[in-house]
N, C-alpha and C positions, 0 to 999 in steps of 0.2 A: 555670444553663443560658445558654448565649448569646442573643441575641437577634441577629436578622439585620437592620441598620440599612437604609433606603432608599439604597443609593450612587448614585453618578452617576458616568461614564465622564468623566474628564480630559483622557487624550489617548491616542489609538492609533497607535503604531510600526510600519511595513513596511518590512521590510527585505530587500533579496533577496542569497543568497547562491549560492555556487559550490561544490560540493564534488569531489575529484579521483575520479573514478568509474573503475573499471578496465574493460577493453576484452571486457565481456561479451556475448556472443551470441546472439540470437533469434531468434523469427519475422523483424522486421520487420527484422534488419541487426545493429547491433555501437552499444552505448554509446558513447555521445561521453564525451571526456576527460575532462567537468564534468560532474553533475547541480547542475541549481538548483533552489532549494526560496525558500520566500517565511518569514519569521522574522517572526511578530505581538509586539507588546507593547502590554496594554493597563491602562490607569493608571486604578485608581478613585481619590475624594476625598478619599480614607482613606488612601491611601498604598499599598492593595494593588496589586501588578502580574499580570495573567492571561498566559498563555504560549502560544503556538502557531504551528503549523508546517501548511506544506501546497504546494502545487504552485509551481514558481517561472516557469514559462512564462509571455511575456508578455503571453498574453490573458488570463489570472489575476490577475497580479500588477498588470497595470495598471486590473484592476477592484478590487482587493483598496485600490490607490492611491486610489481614486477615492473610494469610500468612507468610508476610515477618516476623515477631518475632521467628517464628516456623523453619526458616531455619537458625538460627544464633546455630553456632560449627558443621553446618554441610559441608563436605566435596566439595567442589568447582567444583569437577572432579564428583562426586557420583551422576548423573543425575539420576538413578532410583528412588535413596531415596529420592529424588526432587521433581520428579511426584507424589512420594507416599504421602509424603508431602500435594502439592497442591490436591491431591484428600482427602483424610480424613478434610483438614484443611479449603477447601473453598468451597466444593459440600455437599447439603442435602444430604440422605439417598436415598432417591428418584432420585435424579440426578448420584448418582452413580448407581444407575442400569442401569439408560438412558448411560451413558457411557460405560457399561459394556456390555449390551444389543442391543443397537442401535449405532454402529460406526457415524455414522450419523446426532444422533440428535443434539438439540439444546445446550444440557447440555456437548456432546462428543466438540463438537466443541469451546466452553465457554472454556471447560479443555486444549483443543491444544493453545487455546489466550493465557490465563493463564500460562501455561506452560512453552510458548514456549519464553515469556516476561523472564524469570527469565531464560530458558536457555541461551537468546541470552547476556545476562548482563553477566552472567559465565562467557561465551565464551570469553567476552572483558576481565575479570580479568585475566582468565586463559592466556592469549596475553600477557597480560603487565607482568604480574610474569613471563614469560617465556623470554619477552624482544621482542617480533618478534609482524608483524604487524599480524591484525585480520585473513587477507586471509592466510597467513600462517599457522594461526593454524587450519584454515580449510582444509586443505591440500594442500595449495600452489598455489602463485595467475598463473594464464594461459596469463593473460594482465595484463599492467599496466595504462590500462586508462578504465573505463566504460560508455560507449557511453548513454545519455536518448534521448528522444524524447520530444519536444515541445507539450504539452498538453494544447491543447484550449476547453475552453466552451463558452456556450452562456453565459450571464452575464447583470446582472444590472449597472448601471453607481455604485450605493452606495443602500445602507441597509437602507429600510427604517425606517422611526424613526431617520436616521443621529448618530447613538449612536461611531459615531466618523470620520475622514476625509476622506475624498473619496479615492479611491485606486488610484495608478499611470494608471491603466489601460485602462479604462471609460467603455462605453458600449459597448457590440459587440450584436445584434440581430436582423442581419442578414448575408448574404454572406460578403457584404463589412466590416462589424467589424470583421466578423474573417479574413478576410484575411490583415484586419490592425492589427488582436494582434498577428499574426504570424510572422507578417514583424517584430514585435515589438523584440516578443521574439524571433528570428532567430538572427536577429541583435545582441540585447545583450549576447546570448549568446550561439551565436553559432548552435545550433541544427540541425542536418540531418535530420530527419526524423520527421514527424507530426500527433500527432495524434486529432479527433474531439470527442469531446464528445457531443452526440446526443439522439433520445430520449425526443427532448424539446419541436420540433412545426412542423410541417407537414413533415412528412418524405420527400416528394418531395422538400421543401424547402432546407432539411438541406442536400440533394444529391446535388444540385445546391451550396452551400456553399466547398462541398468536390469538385467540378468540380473546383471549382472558385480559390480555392486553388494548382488545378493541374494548371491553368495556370497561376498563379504567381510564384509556385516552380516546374518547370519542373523538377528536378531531385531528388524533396528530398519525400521519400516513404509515405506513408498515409494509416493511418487507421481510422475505422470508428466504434462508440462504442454506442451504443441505450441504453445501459444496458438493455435489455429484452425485450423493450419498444414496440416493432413493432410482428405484426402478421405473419407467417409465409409468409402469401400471401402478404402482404406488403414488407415485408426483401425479397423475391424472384424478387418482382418488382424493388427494389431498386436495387437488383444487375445487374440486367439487364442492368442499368445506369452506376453503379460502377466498376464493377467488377475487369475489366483491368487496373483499375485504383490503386485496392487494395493490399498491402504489405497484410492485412490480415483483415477478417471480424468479429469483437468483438460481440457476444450476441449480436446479432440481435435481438433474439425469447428468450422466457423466460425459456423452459424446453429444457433439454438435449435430449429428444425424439425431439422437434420441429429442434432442432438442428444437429442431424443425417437427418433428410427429406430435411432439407436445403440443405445440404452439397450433398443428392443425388440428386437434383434439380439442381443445381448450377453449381458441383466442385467446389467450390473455398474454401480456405485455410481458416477454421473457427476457433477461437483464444476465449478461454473466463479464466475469474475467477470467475463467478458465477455458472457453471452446473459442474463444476467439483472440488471441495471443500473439498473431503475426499477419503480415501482409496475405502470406495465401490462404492463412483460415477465414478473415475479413473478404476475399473474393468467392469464397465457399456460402460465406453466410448471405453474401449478396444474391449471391444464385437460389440457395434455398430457403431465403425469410426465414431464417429459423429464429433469431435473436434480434429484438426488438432496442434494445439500448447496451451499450457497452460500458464498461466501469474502465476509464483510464484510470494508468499506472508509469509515471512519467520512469519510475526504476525500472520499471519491466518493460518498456517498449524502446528504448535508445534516450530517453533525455527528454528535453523542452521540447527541442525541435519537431522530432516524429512524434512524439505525442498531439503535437498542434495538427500536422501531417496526419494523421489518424484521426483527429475532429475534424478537417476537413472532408474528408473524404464520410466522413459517418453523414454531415450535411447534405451530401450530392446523395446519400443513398438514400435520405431519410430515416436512418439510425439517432436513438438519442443517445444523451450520454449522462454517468453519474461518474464518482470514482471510487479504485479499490483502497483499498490501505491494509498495512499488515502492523505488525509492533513495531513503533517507530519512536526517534527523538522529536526536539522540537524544531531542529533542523530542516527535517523532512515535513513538518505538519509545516512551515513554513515554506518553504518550497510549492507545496499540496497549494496553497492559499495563493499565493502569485500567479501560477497557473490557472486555479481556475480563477481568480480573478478578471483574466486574460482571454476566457475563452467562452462569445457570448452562446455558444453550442451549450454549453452545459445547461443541464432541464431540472437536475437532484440538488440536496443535499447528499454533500459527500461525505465517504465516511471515515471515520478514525479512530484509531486503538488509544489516540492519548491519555485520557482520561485514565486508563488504565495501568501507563506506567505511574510510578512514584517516583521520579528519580530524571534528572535530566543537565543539560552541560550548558544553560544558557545564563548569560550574564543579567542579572538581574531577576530571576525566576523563572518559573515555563510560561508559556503560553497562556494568554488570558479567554476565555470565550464569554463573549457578550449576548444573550437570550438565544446561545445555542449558535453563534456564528464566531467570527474570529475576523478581526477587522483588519483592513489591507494597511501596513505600515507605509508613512511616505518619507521615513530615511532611506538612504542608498540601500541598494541590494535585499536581501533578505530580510533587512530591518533587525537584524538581530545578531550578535556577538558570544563567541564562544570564552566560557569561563575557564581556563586554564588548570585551577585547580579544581576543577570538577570532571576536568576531559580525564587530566590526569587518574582521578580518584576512580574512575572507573574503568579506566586503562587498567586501573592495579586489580580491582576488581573480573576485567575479564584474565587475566592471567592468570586469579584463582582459581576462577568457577569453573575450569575443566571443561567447560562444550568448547567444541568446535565447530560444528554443522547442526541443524535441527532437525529434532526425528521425535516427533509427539507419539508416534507409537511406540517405542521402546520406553517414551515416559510412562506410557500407559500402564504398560506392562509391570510397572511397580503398584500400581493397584489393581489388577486385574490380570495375572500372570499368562492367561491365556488368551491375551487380545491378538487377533491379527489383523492388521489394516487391510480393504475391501472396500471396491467399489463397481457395483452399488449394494450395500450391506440389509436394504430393507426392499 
């Protein structure tokens, strides 16, 4: 049997990168050219390396910076002193009150990012020094394939300005492009179940989009996601169209209050990751049955850890669960699959943006999905290794591309000079 030696952390790597995101649609405006994402390396004294991925925004990434020197000799397993760490070492004076004071706020939530980035890179080292894969050290995987869902948006043909080659995709705006990027992505690869991201142009339109799609994929489940977008009495109208149609209904409405009236209007199975986001909105939701399943987000909630912490607790309430995803490496869709591997609460396919990059820092290629799943590796850790001259390559990459933070509405705004972002807009 192994024995698990005492390590000590040597040195942790941040790295932030760029990746070429295509000119997708939502609530809040239109992707920018690039997504960034911030690329962890963390070095025990043993020679293991831990891996992790997480937001590359530079209020993240520069606490992410700030950090990593401050954890080097400290113990790999000692997640307390980790958190203590990231709070003294990346929050004002001021924001650690806001942490301490308001579970909730802006700066509590910053801290779980932060955090929860450096727990989940641990978590990969602590795997591989252990020898066993990621879901293992999670407590053991439940399956060994994790199913995603085909995730469509509305979309531009290409980024205006042309700041590089059109995507394989083209345009989808209206019913008939989504129901040809569906066919696209079903086909390649595989996917059961479909979700729309919506939210972008007449809610009546984008219901006739999700119709259109039932009758091209009679059997494969559909959901629908406004991100907040729509008014109560709009998302009431809409289900009236949908309803029967729906595996589950994403943020409709923009407040968790709007979102209980729904659900008593309605019935039907209301699914979100934006009204339920922390420990006291989870107590809120308990009290008012407003949200029936919650989309984990191991970035957004602290890590491994509270995310499993947050599936427990969805159990005891009777909450189900699917997960969120945003533009991501393969680092992160690796990560995504561990977990849920791990976690026999999960009821969905989860979902993810991969498909959608072009571009990725993995040794050996990206990510493979097999009839729409992604099968659980059983090498150490995350099952997968970082290409050097690819992290590199897009290292160089972000240092051109000029974002620093992301703001889809001022993307907008370069085809639509008078967008304002709003919610609920319909």
């Amino acid at each position: 049997m192994n024995t698990f030696r005492a390590a000590r952390i040597t040195a942790v790597r941040i790295t932030p990168i760029a990746l070429k995101d295509p000119p997708l649609l939502n609530a809040s405006g239109v992707h920018q050219p690039f997504a960034l994402r911030s690329i962890i390396e963390i070095d025990s004294d043993d020679g293991a390396v831990g891996l992790g991925e997480t937001y590359g925004d530079a209020f993240i990434l520069l606490r992410l910076q700030a950090i990593a020197p401050h954890l080097v000799g400290a113990s790999p397993l000692d997640l307390h002193a980790v958190a203590a760490t990231v709070r003294t070492q990346a929050f004002t004076a001021v924001e650690q009150s806001e942490i301490a004071q308001s579970p909730g706020s802006a700066a509590a939530r910053a801290f779980a990012k932060v955090f929860g980035a450096f727990e989940a890179a641990l978590a990969d080292l602590c795997a591989r020094r252990e020898g066993v894969p990621l879901a293992m050290w999670l407590g053991g995987p439940v399956r060994d394939r994790v199913p995603y869902s085909a995730y469509l948006f509305y979309k531009f043909a290409q980024h205006i300005g042309q700041p590089y080659e059109a995507d394989r995709w083209g345009a989808a705006l209206d019913a008939e492009g989504i129901v040809r990027q569906a066919a696209q992505m079903v086909d390649e690869f595989g996917f059961r179940s479909i979700k729309l991201k919506a939210g972008v142009f007449e809610p009546e339109l984008e219901a006739d989009a999700l119709l259109a799609l039932r009758a091209a994929f009679a059997y494969h489940p559909l959901r629908i996601d406004p991100n907040g977008n729509w008014s109560l009495a709009t998302a009431q109208r809409i289900a009236q169209r949908l309803g029967s149609e729906l595996e589950y209904y994403e943020d409709p409405v923009p407040t968790l209050a709007d979102m209980a009236a729904l659900r008593s209007l309605t019935g039907l199975e209301l699914a979100t990751n934006m009204v339920v986001c922390d420990v006291a909105e989870l107590r809120e939701n308990v009290r008012t049955g407003a949200v029936q399943t919650i989309l984990l987000d191991h970035h957004a909630w602290g890590g491994f850890r509270a995310t499993r912490e947050l599936a427990a607790m969805c159990r005891v309430f009777g909450m189900r669960l699917s997960m969120h995803s945003n533009s991501h490496a393969g680092i992160s869709l690796m990560a995504m699959t561990h977990l849920a591997a791990s976690l026999p609460e999960l009821d969905y396919a989860c979902d993810t943006h991969y498909p959608w990059q072009s571009e990725d820092l993995l040794k050996g290629g990206p990510v493979r999905f097999h009839d729409g799943a992604v099968m659980l590796p059983t090498s150490p850790g995350l099952g997968v290794d970082i290409d050097q001259g690819l992290l590199g390559a897009l290292h160089e990459q972000y240092l051109r591309c000029g974002i620093r933070r992301r703001d889809d509405a001022s993307e907008m705004r370069k085809y639509e000079p008078g967008f304002v972002k709003r919610k609920p807009r319909y």
